[in-house]
N, C-alpha and C positions, 0 to 999 in steps of 0.2 A: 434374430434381431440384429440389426447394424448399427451400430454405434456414430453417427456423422460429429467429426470434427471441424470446430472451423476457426479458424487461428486471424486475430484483430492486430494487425502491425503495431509495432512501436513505433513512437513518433521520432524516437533518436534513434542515430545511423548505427545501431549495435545489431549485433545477430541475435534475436531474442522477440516472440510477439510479447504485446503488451498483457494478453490475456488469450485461454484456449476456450471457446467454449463445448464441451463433450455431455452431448444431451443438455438436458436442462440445469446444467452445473459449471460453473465461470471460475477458470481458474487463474487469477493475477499473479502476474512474474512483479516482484519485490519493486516496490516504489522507492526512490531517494526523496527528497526534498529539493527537487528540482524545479526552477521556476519555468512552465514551459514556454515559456516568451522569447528566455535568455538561452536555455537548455545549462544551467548552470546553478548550482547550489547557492540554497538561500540565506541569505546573513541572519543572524539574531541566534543562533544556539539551538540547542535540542526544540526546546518550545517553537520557534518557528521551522524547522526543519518537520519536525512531526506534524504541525499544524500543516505543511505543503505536501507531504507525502501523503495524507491521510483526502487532502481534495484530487489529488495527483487517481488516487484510487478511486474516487466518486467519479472523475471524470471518466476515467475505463468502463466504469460500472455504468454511467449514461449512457456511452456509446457503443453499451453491448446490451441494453435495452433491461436494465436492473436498477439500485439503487442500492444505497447505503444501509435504508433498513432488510436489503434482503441478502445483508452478508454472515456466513455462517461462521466463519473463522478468521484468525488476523495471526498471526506471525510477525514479531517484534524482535528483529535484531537491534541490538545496541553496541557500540562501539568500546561506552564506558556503563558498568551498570549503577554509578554513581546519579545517573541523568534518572531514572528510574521515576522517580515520582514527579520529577518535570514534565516526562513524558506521557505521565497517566493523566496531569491534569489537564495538560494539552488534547488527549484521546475525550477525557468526558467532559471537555469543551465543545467537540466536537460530534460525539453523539451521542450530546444530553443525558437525559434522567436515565437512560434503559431503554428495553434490554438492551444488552450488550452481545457484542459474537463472543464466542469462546475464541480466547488467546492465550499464546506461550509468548514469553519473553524469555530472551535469552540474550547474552553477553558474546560476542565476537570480537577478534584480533583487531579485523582491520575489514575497510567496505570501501568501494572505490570514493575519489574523489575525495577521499578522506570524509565522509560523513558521519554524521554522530549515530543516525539512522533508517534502517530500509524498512519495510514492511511487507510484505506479502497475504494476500489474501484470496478467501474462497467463500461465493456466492451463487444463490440460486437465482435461477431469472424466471 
């Protein structure tokens, strides 16, 4: 059996796709809270950074023929993990009552452009 990959560009000029998909499993390279309009991080704090990173992913997941509710996992770097529960009520702003994917948070140094937060995710289509 052959395994076909097929790798969806990123919209900004970095060496990196925005998502691979390998068989029927979508794998998202880590979101900022980048507004894609500007290609530049969004004002307002973790809450709205999370809040854009998180449609930043919806919109990958549209235009790799999936959706949000068919994500299996999320990966939640933080800058500071003081932001922590800003960030979760941002997420189940986001999406709603449940289920949820299974997630790790975890605290990191430093993320470009100085952001508060990336994400990364993994979905089935």
């Amino acid at each position: 059996m052959q395994l076909t990959l097929e790798h969806l560009p990123s919209t900004l000029p970095l060496p990196f796709s925005a998502a691979v998909r390998a068989g029927s499993v979508l794998y998202l390279s880590g979101q900022l809270g980048i507004d894609p309009g500007s290609n530049k991080l969004v004002e307002g704090g973790i809450a709205a950074e999370t809040r854009q990173a998180l449609e930043n992913i919806e919109a990958v997941l549209f235009n790799a023929g999936s959706s949000k509710e068919k994500l299996v996992r999320c990966e939640v770097f933080l800058s500071d993990f003081t932001d922590f529960s800003t960030m979760n009520e941002a997420y189940k702003t986001f999406f709603g009552p449940g289920p949820y994917p299974a997630r790790t948070a975890v605290a990191v140094a430093g993320m470009a452009l100085n952001a508060k937060i990336e994400i990364q995710a993994t979905a089935v289509l």
